[in-house]
Each structure stands twice: as C-alpha cells, then as structure tokens.
C-alpha positions as MATLAB code, in Angstrom:
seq = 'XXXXXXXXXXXXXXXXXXXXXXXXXXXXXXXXXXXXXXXXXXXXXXXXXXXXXXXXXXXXXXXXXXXXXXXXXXXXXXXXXXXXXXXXXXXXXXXXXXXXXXXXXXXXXXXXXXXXXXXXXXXXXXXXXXXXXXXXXXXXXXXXXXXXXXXXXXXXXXXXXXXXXXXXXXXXXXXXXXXXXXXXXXXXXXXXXXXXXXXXXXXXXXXXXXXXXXXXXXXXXXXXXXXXXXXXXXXXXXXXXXXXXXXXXXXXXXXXXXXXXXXXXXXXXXXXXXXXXXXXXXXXXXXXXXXXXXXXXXXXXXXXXXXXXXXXXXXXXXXXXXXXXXXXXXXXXXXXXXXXXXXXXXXXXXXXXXXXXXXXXXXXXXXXXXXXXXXXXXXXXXXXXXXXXXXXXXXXXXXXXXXXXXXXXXXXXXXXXXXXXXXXXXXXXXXXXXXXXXXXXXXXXXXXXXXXXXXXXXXXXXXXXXXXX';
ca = [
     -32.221   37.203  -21.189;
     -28.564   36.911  -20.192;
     -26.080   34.172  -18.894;
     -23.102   34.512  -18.046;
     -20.680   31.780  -16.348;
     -18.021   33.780  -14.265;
     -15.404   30.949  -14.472;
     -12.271   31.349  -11.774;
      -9.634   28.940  -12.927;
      -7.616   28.555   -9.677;
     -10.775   26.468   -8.058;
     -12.044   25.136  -11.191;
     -15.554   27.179  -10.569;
     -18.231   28.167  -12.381;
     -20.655   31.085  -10.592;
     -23.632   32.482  -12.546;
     -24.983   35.836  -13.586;
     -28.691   35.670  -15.254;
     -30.533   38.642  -15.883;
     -33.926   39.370  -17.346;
     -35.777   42.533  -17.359;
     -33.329   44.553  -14.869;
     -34.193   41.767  -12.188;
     -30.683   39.211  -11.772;
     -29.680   36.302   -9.763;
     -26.887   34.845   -9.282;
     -25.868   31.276   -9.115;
     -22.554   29.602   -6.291;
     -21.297   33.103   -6.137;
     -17.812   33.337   -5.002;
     -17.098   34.868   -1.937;
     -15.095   37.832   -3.344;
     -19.210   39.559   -4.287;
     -17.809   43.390   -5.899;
     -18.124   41.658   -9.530;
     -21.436   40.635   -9.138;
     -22.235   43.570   -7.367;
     -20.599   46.059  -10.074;
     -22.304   44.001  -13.000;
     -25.592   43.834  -12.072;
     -24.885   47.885  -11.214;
     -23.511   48.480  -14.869;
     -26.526   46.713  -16.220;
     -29.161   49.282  -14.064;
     -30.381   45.519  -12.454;
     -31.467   44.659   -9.092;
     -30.377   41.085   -7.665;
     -33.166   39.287   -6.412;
     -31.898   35.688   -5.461;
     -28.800   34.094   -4.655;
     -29.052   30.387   -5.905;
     -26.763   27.380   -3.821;
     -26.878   24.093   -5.675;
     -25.654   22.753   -2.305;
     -23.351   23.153    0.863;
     -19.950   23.458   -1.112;
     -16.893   21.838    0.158;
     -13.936   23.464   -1.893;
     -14.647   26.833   -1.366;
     -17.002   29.216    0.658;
     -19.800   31.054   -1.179;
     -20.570   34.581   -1.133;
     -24.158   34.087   -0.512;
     -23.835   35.477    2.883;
     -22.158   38.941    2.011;
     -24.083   39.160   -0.683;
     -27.779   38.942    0.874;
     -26.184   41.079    3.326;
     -24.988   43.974    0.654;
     -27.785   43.298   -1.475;
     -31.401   42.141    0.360;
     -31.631   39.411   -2.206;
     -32.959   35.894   -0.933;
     -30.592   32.789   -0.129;
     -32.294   29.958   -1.899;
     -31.608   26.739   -1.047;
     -33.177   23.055   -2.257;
     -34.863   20.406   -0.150;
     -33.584   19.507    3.158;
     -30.838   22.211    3.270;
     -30.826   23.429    6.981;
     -28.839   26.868    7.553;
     -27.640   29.442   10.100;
     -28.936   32.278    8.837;
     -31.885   33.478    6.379;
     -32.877   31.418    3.560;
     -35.960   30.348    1.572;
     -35.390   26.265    1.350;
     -37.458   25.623   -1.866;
     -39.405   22.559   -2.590;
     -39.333   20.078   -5.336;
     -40.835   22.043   -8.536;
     -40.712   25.579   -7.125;
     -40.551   27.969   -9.388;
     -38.995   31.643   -9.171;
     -39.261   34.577  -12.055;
     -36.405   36.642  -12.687;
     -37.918   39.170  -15.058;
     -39.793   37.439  -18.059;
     -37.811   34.385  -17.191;
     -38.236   31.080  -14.894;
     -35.941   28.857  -12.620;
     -37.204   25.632  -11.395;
     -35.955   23.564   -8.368;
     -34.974   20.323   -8.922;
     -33.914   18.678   -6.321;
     -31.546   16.120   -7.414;
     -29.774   14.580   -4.336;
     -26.723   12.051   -4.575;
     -23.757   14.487   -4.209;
     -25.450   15.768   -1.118;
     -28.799   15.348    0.375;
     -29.796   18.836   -0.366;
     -28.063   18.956   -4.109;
     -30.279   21.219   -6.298;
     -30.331   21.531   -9.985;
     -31.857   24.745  -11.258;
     -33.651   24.591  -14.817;
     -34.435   28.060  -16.760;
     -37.199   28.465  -19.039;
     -37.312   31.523  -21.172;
     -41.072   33.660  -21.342;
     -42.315   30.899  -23.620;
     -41.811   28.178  -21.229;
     -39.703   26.488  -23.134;
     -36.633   24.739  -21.683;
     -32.943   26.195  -21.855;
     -30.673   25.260  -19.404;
     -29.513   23.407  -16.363;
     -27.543   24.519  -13.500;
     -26.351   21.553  -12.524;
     -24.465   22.394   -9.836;
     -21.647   19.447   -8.544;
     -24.735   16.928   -9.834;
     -23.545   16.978  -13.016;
     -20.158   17.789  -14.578;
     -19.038   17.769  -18.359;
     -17.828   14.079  -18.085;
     -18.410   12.960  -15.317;
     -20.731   13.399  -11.946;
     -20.557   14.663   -8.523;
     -18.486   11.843   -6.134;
     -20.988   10.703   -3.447;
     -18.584   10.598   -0.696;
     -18.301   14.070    0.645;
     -21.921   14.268    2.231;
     -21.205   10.473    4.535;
     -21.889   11.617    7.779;
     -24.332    9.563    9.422;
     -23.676    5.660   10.192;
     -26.998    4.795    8.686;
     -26.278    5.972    4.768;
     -23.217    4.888    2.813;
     -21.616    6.572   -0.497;
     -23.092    3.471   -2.081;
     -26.331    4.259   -0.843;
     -25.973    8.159   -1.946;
     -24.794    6.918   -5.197;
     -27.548    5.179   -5.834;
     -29.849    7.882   -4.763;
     -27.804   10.238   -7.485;
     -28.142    7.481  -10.379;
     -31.862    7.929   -9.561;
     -32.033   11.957   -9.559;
     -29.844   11.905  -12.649;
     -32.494    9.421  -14.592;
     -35.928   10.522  -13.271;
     -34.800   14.733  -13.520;
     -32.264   15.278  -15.582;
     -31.839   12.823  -18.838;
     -35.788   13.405  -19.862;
     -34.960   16.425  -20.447;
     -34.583   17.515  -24.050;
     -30.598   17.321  -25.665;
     -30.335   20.623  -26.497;
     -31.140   21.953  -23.148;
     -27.387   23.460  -21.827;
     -26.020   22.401  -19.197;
     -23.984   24.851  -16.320;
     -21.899   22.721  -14.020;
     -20.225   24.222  -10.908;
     -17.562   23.017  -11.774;
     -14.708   21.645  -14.290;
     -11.290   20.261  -14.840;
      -9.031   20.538  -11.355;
     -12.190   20.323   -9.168;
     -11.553   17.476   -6.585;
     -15.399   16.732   -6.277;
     -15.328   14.505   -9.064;
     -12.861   12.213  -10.977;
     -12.699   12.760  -14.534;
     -13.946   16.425  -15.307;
     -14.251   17.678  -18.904;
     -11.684   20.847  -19.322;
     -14.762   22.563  -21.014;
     -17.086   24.498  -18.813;
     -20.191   24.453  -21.166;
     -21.620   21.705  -23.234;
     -25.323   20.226  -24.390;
     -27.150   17.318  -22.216;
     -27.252   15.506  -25.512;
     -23.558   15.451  -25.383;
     -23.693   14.228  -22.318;
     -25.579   11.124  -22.674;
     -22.971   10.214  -25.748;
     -20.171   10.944  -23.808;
     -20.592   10.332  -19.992;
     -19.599    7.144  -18.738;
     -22.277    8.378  -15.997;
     -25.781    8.536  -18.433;
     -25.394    5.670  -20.256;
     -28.869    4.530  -21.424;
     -28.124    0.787  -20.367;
     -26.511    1.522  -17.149;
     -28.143   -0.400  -14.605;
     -27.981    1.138  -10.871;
     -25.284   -1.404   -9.615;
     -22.633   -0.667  -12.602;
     -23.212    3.057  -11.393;
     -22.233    2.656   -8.206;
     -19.534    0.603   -8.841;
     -18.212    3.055  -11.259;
     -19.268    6.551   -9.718;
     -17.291    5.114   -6.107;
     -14.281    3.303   -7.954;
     -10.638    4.695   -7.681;
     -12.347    7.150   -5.378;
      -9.162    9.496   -3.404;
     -10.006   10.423    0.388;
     -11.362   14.414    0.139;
      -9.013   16.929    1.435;
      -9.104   17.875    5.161;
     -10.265   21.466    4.870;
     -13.810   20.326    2.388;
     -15.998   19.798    5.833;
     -14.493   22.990    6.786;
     -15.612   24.440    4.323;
     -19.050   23.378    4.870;
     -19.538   24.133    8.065;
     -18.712   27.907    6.881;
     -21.292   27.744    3.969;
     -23.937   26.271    6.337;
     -23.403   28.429    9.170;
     -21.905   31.711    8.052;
     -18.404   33.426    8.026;
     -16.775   36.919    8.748;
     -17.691   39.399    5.903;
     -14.747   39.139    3.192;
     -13.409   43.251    3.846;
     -12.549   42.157    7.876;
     -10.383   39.349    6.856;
      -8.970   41.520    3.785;
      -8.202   44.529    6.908;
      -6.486   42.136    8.823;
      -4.642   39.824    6.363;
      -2.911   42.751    4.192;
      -1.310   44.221    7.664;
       2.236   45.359    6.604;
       4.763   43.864    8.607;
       8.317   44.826    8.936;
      10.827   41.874    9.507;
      10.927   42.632   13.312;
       7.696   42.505   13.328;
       6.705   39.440   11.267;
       9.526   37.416   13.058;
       8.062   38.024   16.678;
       4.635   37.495   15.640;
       6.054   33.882   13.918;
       7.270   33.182   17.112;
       4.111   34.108   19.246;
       1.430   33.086   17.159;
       2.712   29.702   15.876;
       2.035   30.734   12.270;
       2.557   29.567    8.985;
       4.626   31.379    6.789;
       3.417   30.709    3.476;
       5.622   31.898    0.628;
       3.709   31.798   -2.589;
       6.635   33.772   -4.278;
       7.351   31.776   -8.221;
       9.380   28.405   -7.312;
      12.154   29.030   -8.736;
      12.607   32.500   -6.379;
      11.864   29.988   -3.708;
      14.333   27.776   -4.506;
      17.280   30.279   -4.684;
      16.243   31.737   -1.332;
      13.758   31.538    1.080;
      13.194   31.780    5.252;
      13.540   28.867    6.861;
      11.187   26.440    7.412;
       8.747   28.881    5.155;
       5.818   26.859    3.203;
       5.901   27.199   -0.731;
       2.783   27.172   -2.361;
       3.057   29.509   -5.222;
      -0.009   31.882   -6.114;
       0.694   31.066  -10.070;
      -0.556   27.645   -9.672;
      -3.393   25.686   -8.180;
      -2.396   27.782   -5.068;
      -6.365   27.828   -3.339;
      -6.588   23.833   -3.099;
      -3.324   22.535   -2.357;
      -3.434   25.069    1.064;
      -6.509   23.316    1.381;
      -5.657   20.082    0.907;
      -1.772   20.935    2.833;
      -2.600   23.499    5.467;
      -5.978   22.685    6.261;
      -6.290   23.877    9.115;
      -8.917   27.169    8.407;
      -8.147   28.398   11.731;
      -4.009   28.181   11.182;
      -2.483   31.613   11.594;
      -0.900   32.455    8.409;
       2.031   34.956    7.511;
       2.819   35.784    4.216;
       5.749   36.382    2.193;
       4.384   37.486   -1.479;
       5.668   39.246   -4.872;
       5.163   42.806   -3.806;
       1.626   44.025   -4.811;
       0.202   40.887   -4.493;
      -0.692   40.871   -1.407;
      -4.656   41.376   -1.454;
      -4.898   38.893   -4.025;
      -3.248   36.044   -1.814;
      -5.511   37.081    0.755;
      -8.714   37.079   -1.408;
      -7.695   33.554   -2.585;
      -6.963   32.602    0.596;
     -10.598   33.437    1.926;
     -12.079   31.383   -0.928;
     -11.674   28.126    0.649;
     -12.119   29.594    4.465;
      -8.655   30.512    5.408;
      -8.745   33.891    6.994;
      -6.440   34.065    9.830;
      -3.912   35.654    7.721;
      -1.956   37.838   10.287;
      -0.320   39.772    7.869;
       2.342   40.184    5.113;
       6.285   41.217    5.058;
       6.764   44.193    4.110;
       9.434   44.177    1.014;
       9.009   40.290    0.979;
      12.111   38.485    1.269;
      14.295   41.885    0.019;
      13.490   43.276    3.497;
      14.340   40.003    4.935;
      17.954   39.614    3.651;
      18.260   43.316    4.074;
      17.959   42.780    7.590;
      20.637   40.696    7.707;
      18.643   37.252    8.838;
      19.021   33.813    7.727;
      17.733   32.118    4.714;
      17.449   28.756    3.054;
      17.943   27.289   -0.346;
      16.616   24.047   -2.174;
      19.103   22.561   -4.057;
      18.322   21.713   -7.608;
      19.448   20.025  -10.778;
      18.661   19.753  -14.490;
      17.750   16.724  -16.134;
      21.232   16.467  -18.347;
      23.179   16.243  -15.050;
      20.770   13.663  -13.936;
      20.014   11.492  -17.196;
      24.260   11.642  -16.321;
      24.633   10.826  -12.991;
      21.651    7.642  -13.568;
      23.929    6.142  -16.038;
      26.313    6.058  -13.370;
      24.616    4.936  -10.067;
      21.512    3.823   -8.872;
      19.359    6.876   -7.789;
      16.694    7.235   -5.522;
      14.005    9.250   -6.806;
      10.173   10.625   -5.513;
       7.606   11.146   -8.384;
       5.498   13.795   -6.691;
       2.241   13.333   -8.829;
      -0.988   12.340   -8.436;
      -1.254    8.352   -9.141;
      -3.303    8.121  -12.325;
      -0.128   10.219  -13.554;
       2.029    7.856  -12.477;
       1.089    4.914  -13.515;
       0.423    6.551  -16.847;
       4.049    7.078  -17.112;
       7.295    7.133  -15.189;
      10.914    6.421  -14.138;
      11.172    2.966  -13.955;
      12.544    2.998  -10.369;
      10.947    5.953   -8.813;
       8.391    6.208   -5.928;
       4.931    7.698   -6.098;
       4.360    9.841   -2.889;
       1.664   11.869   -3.714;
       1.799   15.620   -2.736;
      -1.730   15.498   -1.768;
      -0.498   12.988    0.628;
       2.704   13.279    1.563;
       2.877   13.440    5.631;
       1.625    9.936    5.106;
       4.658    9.078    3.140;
       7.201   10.869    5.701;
       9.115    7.829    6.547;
       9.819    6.801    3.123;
      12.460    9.485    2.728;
      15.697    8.936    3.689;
      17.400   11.708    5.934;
      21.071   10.592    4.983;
      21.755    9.622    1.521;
      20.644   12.396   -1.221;
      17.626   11.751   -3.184;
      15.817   13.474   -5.934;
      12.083   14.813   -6.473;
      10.249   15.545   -9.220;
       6.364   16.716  -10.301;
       5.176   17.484  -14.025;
       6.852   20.796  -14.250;
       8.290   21.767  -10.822;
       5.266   23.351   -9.215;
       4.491   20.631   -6.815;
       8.101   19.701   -6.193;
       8.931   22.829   -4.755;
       5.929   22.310   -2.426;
       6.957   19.033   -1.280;
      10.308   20.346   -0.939;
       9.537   23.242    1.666;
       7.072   21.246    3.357;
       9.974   18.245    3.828;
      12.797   21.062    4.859;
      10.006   22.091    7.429;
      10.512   18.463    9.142;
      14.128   18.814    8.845;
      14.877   17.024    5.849;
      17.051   18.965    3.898;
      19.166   15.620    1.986;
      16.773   16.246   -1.168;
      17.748   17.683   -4.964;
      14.660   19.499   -6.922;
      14.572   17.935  -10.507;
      13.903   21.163  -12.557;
      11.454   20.906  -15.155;
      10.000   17.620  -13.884;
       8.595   14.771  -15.736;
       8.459   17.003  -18.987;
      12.127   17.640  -18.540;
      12.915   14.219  -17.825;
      10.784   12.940  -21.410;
      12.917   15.439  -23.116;
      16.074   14.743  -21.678;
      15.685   10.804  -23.293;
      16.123    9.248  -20.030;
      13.847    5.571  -20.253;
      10.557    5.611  -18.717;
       7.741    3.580  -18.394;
       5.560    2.488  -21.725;
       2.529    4.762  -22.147;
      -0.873    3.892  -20.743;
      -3.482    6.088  -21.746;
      -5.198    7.621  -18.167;
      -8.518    6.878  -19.382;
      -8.047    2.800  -19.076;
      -6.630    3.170  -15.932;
];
C-alpha cells in the first residue's frame, strides 16, 4: 500500500495518490493531471477511481481530464448531482483498490454532498481518513459556502456537520490518520493547522471543533463566528467542478500566445483585458504599464486573482518573468481563469524598448518614515487581513483589507499623500496597482511592511495573541 499527499502550497491543497497492487486512485486531483498521470505510469499502475470529497470552491479539479485521459470512474458521495459521468456512491459503499478498501462516508455540513473516504488495509483494519474540507488539522470546514436555498441556513448546515463529525468521524479509533484537503492559507476554514498530516486523536485534544463536551449550539456558534464573506470567484468555481470545463492543454494553447507590444496593446484595447503583471514587487514598483494589475506569481498569486479579479470569464494579458509564462497560466487555470489571451513577448524589456509609457509606485523605507511620523501626523492604510490587525499595529492606521478593498475606495484620499503597508510588501504592491488603476496615484509603498516597521522601533499597538481574538 502507498499514500502519498501531493501538497501545492500556492492553494493550500492536499490531492492524493493511493496505490495497491498496480491498481491507484486518486483523491481532489488538481487540474494540472501529467503528475498523476506520470506516477501512476512510473509505478506500472492503472488508475481506477478519481475520488471528490465535494464540489470545491477554491480551485477546479482535474477529475474531468483525468477520467477523460484515463477511463477511471468519477466518484462522488450522496446527493452530488453532475454534468457529466460519475458513480454517486451511497452511505457505506465500499471500493477495492488492489488488496485495499475505501469507504464512503458521507459526512455533510461543509456541503450537502461532503464525503469523507476511510481506507482499510487487506486486514480490514482502519488507517486513514480523507477528510476532505470536513475536517482540517485545527479546525473544520466553514458551513457557509454551500447556502443556496432560502429554506437551509449556515446554522442549520453547521449543525448538520457537528452531527457527521460525532456520529462518523470521532468513533473512530485515534490512531486512524487523518488527510485533509486542505491546510494553512485555505479560505474554507478559519484557523487551519500549517501541518498537512496529523492523528484523529490529536484532533480531539486539540480542535476547538471535537471537543467531547461540546454541545450542538456552542458549535454553531463557534464554527459560524468571525466568519469573512467567501471570495467572488468560489461559486465559480463550482459551477466548473459540477458541470465541466475546457481540457487544461486548450487553455495552456491559447494563454502562452506570444505577443509583441503592438500586438498586446491593440488586443488591451479591443478585448477589455486585464493586464496582470505578476513580475516580483519590487520590479513592479520601479516600472510597470499603466494601469497594469500586480499580483506577483511568488506569493499567494492563485487566490488573491480569485478573490481580486474574479471574474473567470475576464480576458487576461500577461506580463511575466520570461519563462514563466506556462506556469502563470497553469496557476491561473487552477481556480477557473482561462481566458488568458496571451503574454508579452520580452515582458516589460520589449515594452520600454518600444518606446511606450510606463508607471512607477513610489516607495519609502521605514527610517524615512519612523522620521517623517515624528514630525507630522501621517495617514497610513494597514493592508492586512483583520485578525492581523488587531493583533498588532500603528496606533493611527486604517485597516482596509486587501481582500476587500473596492469596498474601502472612498476612504483614500486623492489629494494629500498617504502611506500603505502589508506584512512584508506583497499585498501592498497589490493594493497599490489596483488603486493607480482607479486613478489614485497620491500613495507611498512602505517597503518591508509591518516587519519593517517592528524593526524600525516605531510604537505600535500592545500584542494580542490571534488565538483570543
């Protein structure tokens, strides 16, 4: 028997290999399927299912492409309903994978259909959960995303997960291990464990979720509390896993189109495109196109186009590093967005080359502004997420969210300078762009961001640890 968790760090997900007696399956496969594909060849095995806990929201599966490339069955739990061929198991259903078993159990709460797969090895005995967005390392799956219908609430689906998690899941045995979907980053829950692998026994000590004495109405108040709305692009992203999508290699043909600047700069104009630049910040900061989107592929680059663009159907020109073009693309098509048009060819090199205009964001380092404080009042953004925040700050700055920030678009002033900071710059830089795209252009980059500003000695707020927030 083998397991393997095929972790991808930019959406916080966990897919599955498990192989037993040359027969595999695979578990939320990512849409990108040549790993899976080129593992299970290496290994002389033969995938026979394609396991969904549930309709995902933050990305799109490759369960599609890879019943298409492989013949293997789509498997879905109870009262999953889908556009194309798939086995929807029952309660208790078992399927063999070589001289091993997976078991259905359907687990609702996240979503109606939310599945939890349990292996048992050739002796029957118990060995792990796939536990899909059900249950994370620390916490469990939010019960918001799957409110559709007037006639069910997220308290009600709450309270239908607090009852899948006690009647399925916590009888099992504590040394069964448990294989969540996902961990740390993932917006589908609230406090994540950064590990991606961990025992149900540690899980009833630890999670706030499967306390023993928990009664159903402390659940729900907790599981809901401090809940943040979901980002536009999750049902999306659904409607793509339950209905189907363009095979991966079209949108790859299409997106990685070299474009030369004449090119690129009549098809802007045509096509009402984005131009994403997910160049490093700091090369967007010295010098970018104007009115160009930063959202750097070295960071959480998949969600936050998600959560900024998220619009799946936006046409989307690129301006990347050079050579990195097929990977923005592939990342890109992970959460649904494939109408990239194409790429510049020579990224921004060709652009100045060419002779045509470009932009700046002007910056400065926290010495010069630990200086310029002691001197006059400043007005100042803190870019972060608002369990950050409230953790620690500048006494007198202003939390405007990136995930939000077109809700905050009259707070800024469009006269007087003011400054903006993140945790390290990353999500500065994307507020930044996205605020220069509106036409405000009166804003100064704090480099380094809140680190900086700790280090610099400037006074901020007294420390409150996140988890008593």
């Amino acid at each position: 028997m083998n397991i393997e968790q095929i972790y991808t760090g930019c959406l916080s997900q966990g897919a599955y290999y498990i192989e037993s007696q040359g027969e595999a399956a695979i578990i939320d496969p990512l849409r990108e399927v040549k790993p899976y594909l080129e593992k299970a060849k290496k290994n002389k095995a033969t995938i026979k299912y394609i396991f969904e806990t549930h309709f995902h929201a933050d990305f799109v599966s490759g369960h599609v492409t890879l019943a298409k490339k492989t013949g293997a069955t789509i498997v879905y739990g109870p009262e999953a309903k889908t556009g194309f061929d798939s086995l929807i198991a029952k309660d208790q259903q078992e399927f063999k994978i070589g001289e091993i078993t997976l078991t259905v159990l359907h687990t609702p709460g996240h979503t109606t259909e939310s599945t939890t797969y349990l292996l048992r090895d050739a002796s029957q005995k118990d060995i792990a959960i796939f536990s899909g967005d059900t249950l994370f390392l620390g916490d469990v799956g939010r019960p918001d995303l799957a409110q559709k219908a007037a006639d069910i609430t997220q308290e009600d689906l709450a309270g239908i997960l607090y009852e899948s998690l006690r009647k399925k899941i916590m009888p099992l045995a504590d040394d069964v291990l448990v294989y969540p979907a996902h961990g740390a980053g993932s917006a589908c829950g609230k406090t994540l464990s950064k590990e991606t692998v961990g025992t149900l026994g540690e899980q009833k000590k630890t999670n706030y979720a499967l306390r023993a004495d928990m009664t159903k109405e402390e659940f729900i108040k907790e599981v809901t509390d401090g809940l943040l709305p979901p980002p536009q692009y999750f049902p999306l992203n659904v409607k793509m896993n339950k209905e189907g999508y363009e095979d991966i290699d079209t949108v790859l043909k299409s997106g990685t189109t070299p474009l030369d600047t004449e090119a690129f700069e009549k098809l802007a104009n045509q096509s009402g495109a984005v131009i994403l630049d997910v160049r490093h910040q700091d090369a967007f900061a010295e010098e970018h196109i104007p009115q160009s989107i930063f959202i750097g592929i070295d960071g959480g680059f998949a969600p936050w186009v998600g959560a900024l663009i998220g619009d799946v159907e936006q046409p989307i020109l690129l301006v990347t590093p050079e050579g990195r073009e097929e990977e923005t693309v592939t990342r890109l098509a992970r959460v649904g967005f494939d109408n990239t048009l194409g790429y510049l060819d020579g990224s921004l090199k060709a652009w100045k080359k060419a002779g045509k205009a470009t932009d700046s964001v002007e910056g400065i380092n926290t010495t010069e502004l630990k200086t310029l404080s002691e001197k006059e009042s400043l007005t100042v953004f803190d870019v972060r997420k608002p369990g950050e925040y409230l953790s620690e700050h500048l006494p007198d700055a202003k939390n405007t969210p990136l995930d939000f920030i077109n809700e905050h678009m009259n707070e800024f002033p469009t006269g007087t300078p003011f400054y903006m900071h993140c945790a390290g710059g990353y999500r500065s830089m994307i507020a930044a762009s996205i605020l220069k795209s509106r036409g405000i252009h009166n804003l100064i980059d704090v480099g380094g961001g809140f680190g900086a500003i700790k280090e610099s000695g400037m006074k901020v707020s007294d420390y409150v640890c996140p988890s008593t927030l």
